[in-house]
LOKERO-602699 format. One record per atom (N, C-alpha, C): residue in one letter; x, y, z. Coordinates in steps of 0.02 Angstrom, whole numbers, padded with zeros to 5 digits, always signed. Example, Ala and Ser with C-alpha at 12.3 -4.5 7.8 and 13.67 -1.06 7.14 Angstrom:
LOKERO-602699
A+00660-00284+00390
A+00615-00225+00390
A+00660-00165+00390
S+00642-00112+00354
S+00684-00053+00357
S+00645+00002+00394
end
This chain:
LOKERO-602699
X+00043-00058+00000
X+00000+00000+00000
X+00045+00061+00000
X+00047+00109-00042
X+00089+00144-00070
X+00092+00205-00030
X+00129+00255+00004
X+00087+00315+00034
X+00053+00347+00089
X+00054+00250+00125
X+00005+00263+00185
X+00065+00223+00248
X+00074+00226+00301
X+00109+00218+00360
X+00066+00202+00397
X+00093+00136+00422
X+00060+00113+00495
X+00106+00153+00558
X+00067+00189+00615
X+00092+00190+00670
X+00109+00159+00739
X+00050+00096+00731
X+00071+00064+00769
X+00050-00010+00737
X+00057-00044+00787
X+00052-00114+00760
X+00004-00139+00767
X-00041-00183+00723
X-00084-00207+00713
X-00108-00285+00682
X-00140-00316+00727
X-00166-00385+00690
X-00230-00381+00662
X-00230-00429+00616
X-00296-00422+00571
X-00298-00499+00543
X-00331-00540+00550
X-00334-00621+00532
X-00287-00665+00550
X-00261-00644+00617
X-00180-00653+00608
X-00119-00649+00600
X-00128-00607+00562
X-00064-00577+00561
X-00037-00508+00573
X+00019-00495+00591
X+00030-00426+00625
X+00071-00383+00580
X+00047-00326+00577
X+00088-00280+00533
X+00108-00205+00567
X+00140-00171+00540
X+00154-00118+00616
X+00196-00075+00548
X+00243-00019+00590
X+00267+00026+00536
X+00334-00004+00504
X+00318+00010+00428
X+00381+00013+00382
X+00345-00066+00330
X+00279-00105+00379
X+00270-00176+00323
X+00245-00135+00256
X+00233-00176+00207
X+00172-00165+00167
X+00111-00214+00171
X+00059-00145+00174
X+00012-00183+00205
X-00027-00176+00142
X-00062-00248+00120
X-00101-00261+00042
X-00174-00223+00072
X-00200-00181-00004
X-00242-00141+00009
X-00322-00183+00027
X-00303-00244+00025
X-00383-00289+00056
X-00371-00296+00145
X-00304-00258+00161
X-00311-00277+00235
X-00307-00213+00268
X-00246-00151+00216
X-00277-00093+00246
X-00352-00077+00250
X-00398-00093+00207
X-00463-00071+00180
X-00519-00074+00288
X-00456-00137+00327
X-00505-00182+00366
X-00462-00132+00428
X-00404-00098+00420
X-00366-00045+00483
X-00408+00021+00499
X-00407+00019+00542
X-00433+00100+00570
X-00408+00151+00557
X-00422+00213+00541
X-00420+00259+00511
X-00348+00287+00593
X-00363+00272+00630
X-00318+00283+00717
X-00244+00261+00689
X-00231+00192+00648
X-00178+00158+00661
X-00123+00195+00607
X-00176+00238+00564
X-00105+00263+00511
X-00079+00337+00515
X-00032+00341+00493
X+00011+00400+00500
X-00052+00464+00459
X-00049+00529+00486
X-00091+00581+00457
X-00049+00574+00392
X-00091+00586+00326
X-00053+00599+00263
X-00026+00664+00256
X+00026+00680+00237
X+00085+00719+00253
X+00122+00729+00325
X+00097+00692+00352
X+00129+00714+00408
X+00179+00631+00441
X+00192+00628+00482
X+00240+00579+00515
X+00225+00592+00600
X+00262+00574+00626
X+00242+00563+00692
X+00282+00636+00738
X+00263+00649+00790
X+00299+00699+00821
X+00368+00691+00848
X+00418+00750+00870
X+00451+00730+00862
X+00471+00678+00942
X+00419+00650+00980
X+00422+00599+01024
X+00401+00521+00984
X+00387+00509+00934
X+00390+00463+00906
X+00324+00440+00932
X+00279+00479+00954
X+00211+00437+00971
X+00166+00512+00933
X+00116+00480+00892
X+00072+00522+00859
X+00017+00524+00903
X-00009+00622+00892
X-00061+00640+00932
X-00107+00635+00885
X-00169+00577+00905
X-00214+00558+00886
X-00277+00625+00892
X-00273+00632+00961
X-00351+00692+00922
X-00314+00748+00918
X-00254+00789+00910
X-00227+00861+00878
X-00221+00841+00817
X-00285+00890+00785
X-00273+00878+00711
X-00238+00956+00694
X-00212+00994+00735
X-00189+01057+00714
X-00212+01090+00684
X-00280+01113+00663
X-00324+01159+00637
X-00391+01177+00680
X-00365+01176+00733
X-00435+01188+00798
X-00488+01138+00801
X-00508+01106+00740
X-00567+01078+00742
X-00563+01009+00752
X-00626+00959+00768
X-00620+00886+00798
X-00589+00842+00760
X-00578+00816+00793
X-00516+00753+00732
X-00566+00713+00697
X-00587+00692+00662
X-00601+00664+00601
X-00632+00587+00634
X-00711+00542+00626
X-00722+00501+00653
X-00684+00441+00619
X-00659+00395+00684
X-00633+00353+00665
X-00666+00302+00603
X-00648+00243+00592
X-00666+00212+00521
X-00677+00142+00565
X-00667+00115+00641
X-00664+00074+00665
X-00752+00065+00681
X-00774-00032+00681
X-00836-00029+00681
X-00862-00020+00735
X-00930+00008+00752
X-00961+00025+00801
X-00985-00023+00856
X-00974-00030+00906
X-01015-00093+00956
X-01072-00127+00925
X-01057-00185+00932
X-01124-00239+00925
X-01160-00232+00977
X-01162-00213+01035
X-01222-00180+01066
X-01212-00108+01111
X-01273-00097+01156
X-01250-00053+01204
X-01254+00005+01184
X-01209+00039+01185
X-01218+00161+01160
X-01168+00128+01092
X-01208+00169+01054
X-01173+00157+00989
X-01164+00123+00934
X-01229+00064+00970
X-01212+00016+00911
X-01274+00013+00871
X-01321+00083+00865
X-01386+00093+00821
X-01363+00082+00755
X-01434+00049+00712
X-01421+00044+00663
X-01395+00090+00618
X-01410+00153+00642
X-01367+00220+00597
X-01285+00215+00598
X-01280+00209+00675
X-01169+00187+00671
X-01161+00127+00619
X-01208+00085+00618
X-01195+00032+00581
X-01184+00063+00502
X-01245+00093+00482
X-01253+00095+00406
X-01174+00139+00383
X-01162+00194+00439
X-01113+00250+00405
X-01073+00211+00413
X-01032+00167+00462
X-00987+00139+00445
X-00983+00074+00376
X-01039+00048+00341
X-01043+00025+00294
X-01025+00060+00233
X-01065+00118+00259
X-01045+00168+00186
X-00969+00200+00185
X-00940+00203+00221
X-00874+00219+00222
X-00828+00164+00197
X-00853+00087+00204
X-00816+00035+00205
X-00838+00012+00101
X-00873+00068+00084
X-00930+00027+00015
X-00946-00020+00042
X-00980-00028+00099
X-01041-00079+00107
X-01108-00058+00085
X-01130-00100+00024
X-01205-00082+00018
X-01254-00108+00064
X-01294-00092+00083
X-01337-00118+00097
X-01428-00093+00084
X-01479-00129+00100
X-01544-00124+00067
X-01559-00059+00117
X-01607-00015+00114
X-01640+00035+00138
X-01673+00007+00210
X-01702-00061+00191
X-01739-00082+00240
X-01695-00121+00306
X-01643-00131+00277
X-01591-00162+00331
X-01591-00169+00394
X-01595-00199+00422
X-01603-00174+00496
X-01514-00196+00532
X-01489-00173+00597
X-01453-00166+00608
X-01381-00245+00604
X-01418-00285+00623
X-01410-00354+00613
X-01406-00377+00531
X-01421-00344+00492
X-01417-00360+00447
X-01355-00318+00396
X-01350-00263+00433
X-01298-00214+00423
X-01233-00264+00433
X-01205-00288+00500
X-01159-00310+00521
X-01156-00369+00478
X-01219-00412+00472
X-01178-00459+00422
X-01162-00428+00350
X-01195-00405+00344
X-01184-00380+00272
X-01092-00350+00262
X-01054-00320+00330
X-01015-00297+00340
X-00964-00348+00320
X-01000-00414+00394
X-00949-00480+00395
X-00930-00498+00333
X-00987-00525+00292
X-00981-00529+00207
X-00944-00501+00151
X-00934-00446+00169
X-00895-00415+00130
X-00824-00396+00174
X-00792-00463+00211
X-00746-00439+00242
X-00720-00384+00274
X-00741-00340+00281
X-00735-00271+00321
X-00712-00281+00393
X-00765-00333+00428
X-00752-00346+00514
X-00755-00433+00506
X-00723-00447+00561
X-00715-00504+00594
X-00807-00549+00606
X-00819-00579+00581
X-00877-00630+00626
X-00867-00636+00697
X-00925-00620+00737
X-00931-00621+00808
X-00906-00716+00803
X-00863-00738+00859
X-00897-00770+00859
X-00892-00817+00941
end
């Protein structure tokens, strides 16, 4: 994946990737928007990146990580936007459960299981 920097390390099916791998764009597609370096930028100069200073006053940018399967947060609306961010289609009528598989299916997140 050309461009993009991992900051910290990360597993995903198994396997762990962290800064300097190349990470194939079917597994970045499944990393959080948290784990990569800001584009143009690199890390401070303490070698640990400040996650919510986005240096332009305003809120840092929602993560890309999926929303709780239950509890605060895990309405079918967290569900759908994080589909649509991921190109997950899904039907109008969807209901929230149907979101997440639809997610699982298209590899995006892990199967509960």
């Amino acid at each position: 994946m050309s461009g993009r920097r991992l900051i910290a390390y990360v597993h995903v099916a198994g396997v762990v990737y962290g800064p300097g791998d190349v990470v194939p764009d079917e597994v970045a597609r499944r990393i959080g928007a948290h784990a990569w370096a800001p584009d143009g930028g690199d890390q401070d100069g303490g070698g640990e990146q400040q996650l919510g200073d986005q240096g332009d006053g305003g809120p840092a940018p929602a993560p890309s990580e999926a929303p709780p399967r239950s509890g605060r947060g895990s309405g079918v609306e967290a569900w759908r936007a994080f589909a649509e961010q991921h190109d997950v289609e899904v039907p109008a009528e969807a209901t929230r459960d149907d979101v997440i598989a639809a997610c699982e299916a298209a590899g995006v997140i892990e199967p509960e299981v």
